[in-house]
PLY file of the C-alpha trace (Angstrom):
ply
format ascii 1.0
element vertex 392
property float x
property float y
property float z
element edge 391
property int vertex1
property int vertex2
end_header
-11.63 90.61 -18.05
-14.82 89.20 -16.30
-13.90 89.17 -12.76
-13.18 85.12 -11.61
-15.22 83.79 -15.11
-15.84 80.21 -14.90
-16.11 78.18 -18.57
-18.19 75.03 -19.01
-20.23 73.29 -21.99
-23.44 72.76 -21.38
-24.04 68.55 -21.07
-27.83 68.72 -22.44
-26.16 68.14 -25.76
-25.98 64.31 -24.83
-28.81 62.08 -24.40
-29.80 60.11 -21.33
-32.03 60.93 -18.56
-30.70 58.75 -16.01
-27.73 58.91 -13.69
-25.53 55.92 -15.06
-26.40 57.17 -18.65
-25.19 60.62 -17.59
-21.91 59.00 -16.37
-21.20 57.40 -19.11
-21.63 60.29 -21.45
-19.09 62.05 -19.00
-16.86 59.73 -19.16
-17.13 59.37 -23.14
-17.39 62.94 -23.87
-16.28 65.53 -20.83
-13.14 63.47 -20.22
-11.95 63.56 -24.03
-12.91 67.46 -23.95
-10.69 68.26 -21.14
-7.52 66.08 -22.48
-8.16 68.23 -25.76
-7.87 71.36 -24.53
-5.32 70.82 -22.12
-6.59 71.94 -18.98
-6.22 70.40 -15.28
-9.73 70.37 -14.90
-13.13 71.23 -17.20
-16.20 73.18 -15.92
-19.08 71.54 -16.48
-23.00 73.19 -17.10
-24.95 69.77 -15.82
-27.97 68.75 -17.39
-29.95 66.99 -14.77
-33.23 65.65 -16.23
-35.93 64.93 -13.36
-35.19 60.78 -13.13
-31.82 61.67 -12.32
-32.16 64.51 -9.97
-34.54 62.21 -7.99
-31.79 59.77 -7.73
-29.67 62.18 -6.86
-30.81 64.89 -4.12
-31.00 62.60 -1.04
-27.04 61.70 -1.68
-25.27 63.28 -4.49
-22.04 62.70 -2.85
-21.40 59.68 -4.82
-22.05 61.25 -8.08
-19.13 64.40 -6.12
-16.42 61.93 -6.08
-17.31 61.01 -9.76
-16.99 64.25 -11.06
-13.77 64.86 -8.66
-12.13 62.05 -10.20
-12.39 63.19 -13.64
-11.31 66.80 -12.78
-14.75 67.73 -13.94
-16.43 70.87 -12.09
-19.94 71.34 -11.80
-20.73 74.76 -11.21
-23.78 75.49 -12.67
-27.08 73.04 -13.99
-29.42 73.67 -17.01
-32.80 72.89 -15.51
-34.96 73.93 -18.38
-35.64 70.86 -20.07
-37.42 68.77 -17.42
-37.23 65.48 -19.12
-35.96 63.64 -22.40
-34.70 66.68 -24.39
-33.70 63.98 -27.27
-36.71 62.54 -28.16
-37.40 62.42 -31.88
-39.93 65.61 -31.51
-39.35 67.48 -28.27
-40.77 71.19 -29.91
-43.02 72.70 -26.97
-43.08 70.00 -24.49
-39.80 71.27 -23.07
-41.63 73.93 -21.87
-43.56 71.76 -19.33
-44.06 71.86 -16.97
-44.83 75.61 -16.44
-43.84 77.69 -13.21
-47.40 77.37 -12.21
-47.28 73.46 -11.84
-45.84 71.82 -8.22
-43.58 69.09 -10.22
-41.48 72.33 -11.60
-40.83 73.96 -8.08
-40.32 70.29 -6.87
-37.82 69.43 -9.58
-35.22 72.66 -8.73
-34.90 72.29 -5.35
-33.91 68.63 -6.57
-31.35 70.20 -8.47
-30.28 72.69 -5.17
-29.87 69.99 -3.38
-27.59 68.56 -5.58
-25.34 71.45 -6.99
-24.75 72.49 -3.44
-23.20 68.70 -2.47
-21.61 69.19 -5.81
-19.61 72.74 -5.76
-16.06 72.89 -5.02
-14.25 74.15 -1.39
-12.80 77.02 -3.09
-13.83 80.48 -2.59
-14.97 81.46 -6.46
-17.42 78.42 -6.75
-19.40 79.23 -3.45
-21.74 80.39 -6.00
-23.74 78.13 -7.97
-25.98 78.82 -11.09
-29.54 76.78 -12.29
-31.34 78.12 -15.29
-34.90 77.51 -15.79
-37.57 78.44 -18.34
-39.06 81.55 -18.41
-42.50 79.85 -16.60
-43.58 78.47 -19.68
-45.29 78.99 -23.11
-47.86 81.42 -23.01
-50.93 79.08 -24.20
-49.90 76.49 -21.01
-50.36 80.23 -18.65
-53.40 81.35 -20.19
-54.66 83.61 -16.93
-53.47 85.73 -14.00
-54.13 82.94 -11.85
-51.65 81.12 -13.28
-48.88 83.42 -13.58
-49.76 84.66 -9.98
-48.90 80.82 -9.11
-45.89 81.18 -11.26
-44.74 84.42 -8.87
-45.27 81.84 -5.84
-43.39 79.16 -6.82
-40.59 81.18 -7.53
-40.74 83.20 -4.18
-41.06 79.93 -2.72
-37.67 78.40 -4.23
-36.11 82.00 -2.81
-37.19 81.18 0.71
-35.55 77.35 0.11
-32.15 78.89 -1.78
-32.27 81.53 1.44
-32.40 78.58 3.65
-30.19 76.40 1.84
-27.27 79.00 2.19
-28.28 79.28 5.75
-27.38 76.06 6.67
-24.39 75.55 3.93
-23.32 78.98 3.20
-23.61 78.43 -0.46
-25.74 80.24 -2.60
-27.51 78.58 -5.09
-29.39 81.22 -7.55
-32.12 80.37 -10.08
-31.27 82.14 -13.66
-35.08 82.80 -15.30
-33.89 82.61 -18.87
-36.33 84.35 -21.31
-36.94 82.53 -24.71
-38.43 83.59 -28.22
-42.52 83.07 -27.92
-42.51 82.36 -24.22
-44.22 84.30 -21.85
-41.46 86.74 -21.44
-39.16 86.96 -24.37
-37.93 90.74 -23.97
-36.02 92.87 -21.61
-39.56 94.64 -21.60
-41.18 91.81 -20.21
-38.20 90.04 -18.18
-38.17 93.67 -15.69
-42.02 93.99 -15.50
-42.41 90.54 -14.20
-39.36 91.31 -11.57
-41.02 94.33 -10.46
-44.76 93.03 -10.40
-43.75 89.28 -8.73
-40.12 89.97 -6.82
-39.48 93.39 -6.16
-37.92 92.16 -3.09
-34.26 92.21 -2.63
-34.37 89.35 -0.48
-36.30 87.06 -3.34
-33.26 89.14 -6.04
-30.58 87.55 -4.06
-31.58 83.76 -4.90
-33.45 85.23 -8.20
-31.80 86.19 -11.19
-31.73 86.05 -15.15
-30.22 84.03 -17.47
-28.84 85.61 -20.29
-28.92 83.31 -23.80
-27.43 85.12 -26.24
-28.62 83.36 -29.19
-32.01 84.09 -27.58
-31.65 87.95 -27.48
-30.22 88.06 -30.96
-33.44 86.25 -31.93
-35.97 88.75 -30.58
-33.10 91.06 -32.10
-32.35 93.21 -29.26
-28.73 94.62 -28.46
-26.95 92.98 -26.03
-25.13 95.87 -24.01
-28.94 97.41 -23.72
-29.78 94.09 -22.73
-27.27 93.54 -19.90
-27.51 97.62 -19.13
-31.41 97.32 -18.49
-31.22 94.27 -16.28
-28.58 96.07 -14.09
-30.60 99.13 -13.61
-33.59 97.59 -12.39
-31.59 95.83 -9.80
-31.84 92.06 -11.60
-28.50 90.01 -11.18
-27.36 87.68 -14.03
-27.16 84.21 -12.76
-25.68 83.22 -16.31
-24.40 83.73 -19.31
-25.30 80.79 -21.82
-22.95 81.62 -24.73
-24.69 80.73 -27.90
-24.96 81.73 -31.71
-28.08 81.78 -33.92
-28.09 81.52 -37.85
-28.51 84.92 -39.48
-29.62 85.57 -42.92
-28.91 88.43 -44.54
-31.71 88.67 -47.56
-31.32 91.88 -48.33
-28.19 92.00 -49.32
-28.59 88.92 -51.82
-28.79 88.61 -55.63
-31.87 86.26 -56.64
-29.50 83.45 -57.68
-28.04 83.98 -54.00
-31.09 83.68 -52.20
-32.42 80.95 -53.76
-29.22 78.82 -52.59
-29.51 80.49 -49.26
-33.14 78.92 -48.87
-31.40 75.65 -50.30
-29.05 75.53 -47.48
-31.63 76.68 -44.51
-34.04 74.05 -44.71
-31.47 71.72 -43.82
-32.19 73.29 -40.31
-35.71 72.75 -40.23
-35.91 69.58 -38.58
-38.13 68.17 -36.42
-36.87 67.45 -32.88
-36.54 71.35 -31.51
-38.31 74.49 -32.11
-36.48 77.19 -34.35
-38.04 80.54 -33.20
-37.49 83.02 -36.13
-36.85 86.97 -35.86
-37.68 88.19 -38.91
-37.08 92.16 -40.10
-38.97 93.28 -43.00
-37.44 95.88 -45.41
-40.03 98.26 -44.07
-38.92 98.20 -40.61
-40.95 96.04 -39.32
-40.12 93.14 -36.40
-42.44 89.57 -36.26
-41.53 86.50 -34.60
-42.35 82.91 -36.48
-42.83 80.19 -34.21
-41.04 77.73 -35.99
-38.74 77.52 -38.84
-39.99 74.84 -40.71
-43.48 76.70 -41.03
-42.01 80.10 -42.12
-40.06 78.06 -44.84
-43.71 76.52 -45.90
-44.77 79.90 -46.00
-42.06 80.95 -48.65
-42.60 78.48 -50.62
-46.30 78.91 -51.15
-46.09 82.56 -51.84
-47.16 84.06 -48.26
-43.65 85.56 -47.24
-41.89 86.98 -50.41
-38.08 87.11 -49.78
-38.19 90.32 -51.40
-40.20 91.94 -48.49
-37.37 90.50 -46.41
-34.42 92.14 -44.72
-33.30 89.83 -42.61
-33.93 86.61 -40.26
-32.18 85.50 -37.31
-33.15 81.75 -36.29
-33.12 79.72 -33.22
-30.66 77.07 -33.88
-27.67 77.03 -31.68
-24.99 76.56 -34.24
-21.08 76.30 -32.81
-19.80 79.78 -31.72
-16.72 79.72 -33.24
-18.18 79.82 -36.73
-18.99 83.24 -38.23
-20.45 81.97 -41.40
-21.07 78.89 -43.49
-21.62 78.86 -47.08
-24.53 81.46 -47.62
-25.64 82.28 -43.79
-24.13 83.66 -41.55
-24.15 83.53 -37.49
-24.67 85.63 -34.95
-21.04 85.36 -33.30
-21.08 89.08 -33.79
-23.50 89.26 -30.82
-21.22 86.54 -28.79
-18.84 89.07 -29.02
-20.51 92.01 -28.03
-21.80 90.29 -25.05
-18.54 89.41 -23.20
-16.99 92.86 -24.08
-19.75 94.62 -22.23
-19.13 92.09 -19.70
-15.58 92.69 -19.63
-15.72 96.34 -19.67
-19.32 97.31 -18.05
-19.52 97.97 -14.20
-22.58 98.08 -13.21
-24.60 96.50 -10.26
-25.76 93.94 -9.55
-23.00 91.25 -9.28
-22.24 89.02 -12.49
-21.95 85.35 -11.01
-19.15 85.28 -14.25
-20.48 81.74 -15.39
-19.91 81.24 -19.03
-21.90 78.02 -19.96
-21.23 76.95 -24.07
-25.21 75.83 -25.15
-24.30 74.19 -28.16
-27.59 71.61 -27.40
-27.94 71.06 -31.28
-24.67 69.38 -32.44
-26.44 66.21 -33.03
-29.10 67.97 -35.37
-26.63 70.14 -37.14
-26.30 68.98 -41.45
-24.07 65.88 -41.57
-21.23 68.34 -43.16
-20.86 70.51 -40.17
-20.15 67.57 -37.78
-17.34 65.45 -39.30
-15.02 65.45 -36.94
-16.73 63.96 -34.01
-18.51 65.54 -30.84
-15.95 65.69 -28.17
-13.70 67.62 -30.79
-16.25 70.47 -31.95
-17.03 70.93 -28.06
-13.69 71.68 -27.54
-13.17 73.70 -30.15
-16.11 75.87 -28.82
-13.97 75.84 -25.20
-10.83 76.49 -26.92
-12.59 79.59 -28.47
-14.32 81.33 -25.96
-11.06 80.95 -23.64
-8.98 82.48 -26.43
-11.50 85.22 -27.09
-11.71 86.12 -23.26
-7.59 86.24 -22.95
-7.83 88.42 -25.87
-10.29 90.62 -24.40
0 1
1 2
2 3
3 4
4 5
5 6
6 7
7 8
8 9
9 10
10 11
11 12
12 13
13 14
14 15
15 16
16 17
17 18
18 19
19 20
20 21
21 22
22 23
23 24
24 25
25 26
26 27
27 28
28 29
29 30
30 31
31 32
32 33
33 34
34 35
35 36
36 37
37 38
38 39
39 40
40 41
41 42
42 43
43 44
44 45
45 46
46 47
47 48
48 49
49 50
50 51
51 52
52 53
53 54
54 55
55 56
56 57
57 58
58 59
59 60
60 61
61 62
62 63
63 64
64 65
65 66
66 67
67 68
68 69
69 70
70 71
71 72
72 73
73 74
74 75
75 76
76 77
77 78
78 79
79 80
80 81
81 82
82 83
83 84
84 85
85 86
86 87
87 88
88 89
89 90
90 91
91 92
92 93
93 94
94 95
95 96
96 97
97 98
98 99
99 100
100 101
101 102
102 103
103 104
104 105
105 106
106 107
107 108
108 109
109 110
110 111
111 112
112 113
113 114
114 115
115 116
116 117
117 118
118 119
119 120
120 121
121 122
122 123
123 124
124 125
125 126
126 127
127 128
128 129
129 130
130 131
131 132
132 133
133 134
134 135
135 136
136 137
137 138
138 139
139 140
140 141
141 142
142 143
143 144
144 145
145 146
146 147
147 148
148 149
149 150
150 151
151 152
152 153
153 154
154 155
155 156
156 157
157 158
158 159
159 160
160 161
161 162
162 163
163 164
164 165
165 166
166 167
167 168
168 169
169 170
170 171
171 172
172 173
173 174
174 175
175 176
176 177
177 178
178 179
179 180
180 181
181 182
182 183
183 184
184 185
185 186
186 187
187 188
188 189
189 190
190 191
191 192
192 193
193 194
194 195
195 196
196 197
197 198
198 199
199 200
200 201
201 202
202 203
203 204
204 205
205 206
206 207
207 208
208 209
209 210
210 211
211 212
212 213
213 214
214 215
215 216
216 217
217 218
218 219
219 220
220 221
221 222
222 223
223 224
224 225
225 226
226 227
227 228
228 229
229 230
230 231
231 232
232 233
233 234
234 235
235 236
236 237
237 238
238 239
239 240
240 241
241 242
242 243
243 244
244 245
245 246
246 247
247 248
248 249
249 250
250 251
251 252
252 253
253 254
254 255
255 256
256 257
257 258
258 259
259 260
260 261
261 262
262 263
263 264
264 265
265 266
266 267
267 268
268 269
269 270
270 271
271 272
272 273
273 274
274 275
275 276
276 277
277 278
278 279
279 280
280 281
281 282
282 283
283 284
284 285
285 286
286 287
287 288
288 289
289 290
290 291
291 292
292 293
293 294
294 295
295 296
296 297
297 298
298 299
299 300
300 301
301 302
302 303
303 304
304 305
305 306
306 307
307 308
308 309
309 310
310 311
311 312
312 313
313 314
314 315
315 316
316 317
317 318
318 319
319 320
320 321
321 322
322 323
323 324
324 325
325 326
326 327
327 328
328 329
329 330
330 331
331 332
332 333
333 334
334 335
335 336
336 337
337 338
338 339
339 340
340 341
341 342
342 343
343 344
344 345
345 346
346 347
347 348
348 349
349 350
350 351
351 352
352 353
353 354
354 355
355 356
356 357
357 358
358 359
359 360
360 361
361 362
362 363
363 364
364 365
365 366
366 367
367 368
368 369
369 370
370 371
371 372
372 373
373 374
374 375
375 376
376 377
377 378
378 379
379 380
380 381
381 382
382 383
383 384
384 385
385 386
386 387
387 388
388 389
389 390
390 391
């Protein structure tokens, strides 16, 4: 078993950007999820958009009680998306803004502020988790001076989370999480940045990574070598966002097949979020699309022939506890893989052992796969991952 893991859905699947709208999703959603599954209390992976985590950090205690009410633990806040992450096109502008600009730096100690007022007295959640981009999208860092800034406002937010425990003793760490076409989107380039901007173990205490798996099975890398790397170069995991891409298999398709295959994925190319697409050729061969909806323009106009194709693995976060749907498949294979290394592996440094579900894209998913309403697929997603860690 992963030693003390802590389960929570990630609450960037509901709209709202300030604090009484994130209330009342809580209340409409979080509190229905933990009556369905049964349990005394429900971890929670905040999403704390910048107008709320203004109104929050100079007294989150209010916003404590709230959640201690509800028997709803916050252990751990998603502070990638800075702002409205349900506008009608969000694409690359949740990548801003970049390590490299003040407002970012400014925005997670916001969120340090408030996670430590919002932790629990007992001993396992001393620890507390924020993700964050992985500084931003390469065209928004187009120079060393830039990512040098990048380096600085991250060694800066160490010297505030090293202070911060000082004076609360709670830790607070900040989980990098690399992405598919951001500046670091490998293992490769995730350990070179640690080495060249915080080779210090006193910035790798407050510094970490977090580890998306949907994200990894994207840029198709394995996720034992994954988590094996990181804990030889000395880089902790903050977090584990458990997530599951769409895979298609073309290669192992009839013509007939693949043409109702294609069918099915452009449902997923819609508009509001960017669908990052591995894609392995039959020849070997390993190229990242930016965006689903363009590769699909791309088959239909003759410039990627399916035949050339072995197989694609796309950035949607589709629920984990599906392994396929009517010609795709997911990537729940990798989900899998993931917490058995985690269960099994050990290797240093420390696993914080939060589990955070990243479902973000129920409310974009094809009308058919959300029938049953949202507080019920989110806890069939908890229901899962408990059941598949107790099996474990």
């Amino acid at each position: 078993m992963i030693p003390s893991p802590q389960i929570g859905y990630c609450t960037n699947v509901h709209a709202g950007v300030d604090l009484n709208s994130i209330q009342s999703n809580l209340d409409q959603y979080a509190v229905a999820v933990r009556d369905s599954v049964d349990k005394d209390s429900l971890g929670l992976g905040l999403w704390i958009p910048a107008h709320a985590a203004r109104e929050l950090s100079a007294d989150a205690s209010g916003f404590a009680k709230f959640l201690r009410e509800r028997r709803l633990e916050a252990f751990t806040i998603n502070g990638f998306p800075y702002d409205n992450f349900h506008q009608d096109v969000v694409k690359h502008r949740v990548y801003q803004p970049t390590w490299a600009q003040e407002s970012r730096l400014e925005y997670t100690c916001q969120l340090a502020d408030v996670l430590v007022e919002l932790l629990s007295d007992t001993p396992a959640e001393q620890v507390g988790s924020i993700s964050t981009l992985p500084l931003g999208w390469p065209t928004e860092l187009p120079s060393d001076v830039e990512l040098d800034a990048c380096g600085r406002s991250l060694r800066k937010i160490a010297d505030y989370l090293h202070d911060l425990e000082s004076r609360t003793g709670r830790r607070i760490v900040v989980a990098i999480e690399p992405e598919p076409g951001c500046q670091f989107d490998t293992t490769d380039d995730v350990i070179s940045w640690f080495e060249k901007q915080l080779p210090e173990s006193q910035h790798r205490r407050y510094l970490t990574v977090c580890h998306d798996i949907c994200h990894s099975a994207v840029m198709m890398e394995s996720q034992s070598d994954v988590l094996s790397r990181l804990a030889q170069a000395g880089i902790g995991v903050g977090k584990v966002q458990v997530s599951s891409a769409i895979e298609v298999q073309w290669d192992q398709m009839s013509e007939d097949r693949r043409r109702e295959a294609l069918t099915q994925l452009t449902a997923f190319g819609e508009d509001r979020y960017l669908h990052q697409t591995g894609r392995m050729t039959r020849a070997g061969q390993f190229e990242l699309a930016e965006d689903l909806p363009q590769l699909l323009a791309e088959v239909q106009s003759g410039k990627v022939d399916l035949d050339d194709e072995q197989r694609w693995v796309v950035h949607f976060h589709v629920p984990i506890f599906l392994e396929r749907f009517g010609h795709l498949e997911t990537s729940q294979s990798d989900v899998l893989e993931c917490l058995k290394f985690l269960s099994e592996a050990n290797l240093p440094p420390e696993f914080t052992g939060h589990l955070e579900i990243e479902t973000y894209a129920w409310t974009v998913l094809p009308e058919a796969m959300r029938q049953r309403g949202l507080a019920e697929d989110i806890a069939t997603e908890v229901s899962w991952l408990q059941a598949t860690l107790n099996q474990g």
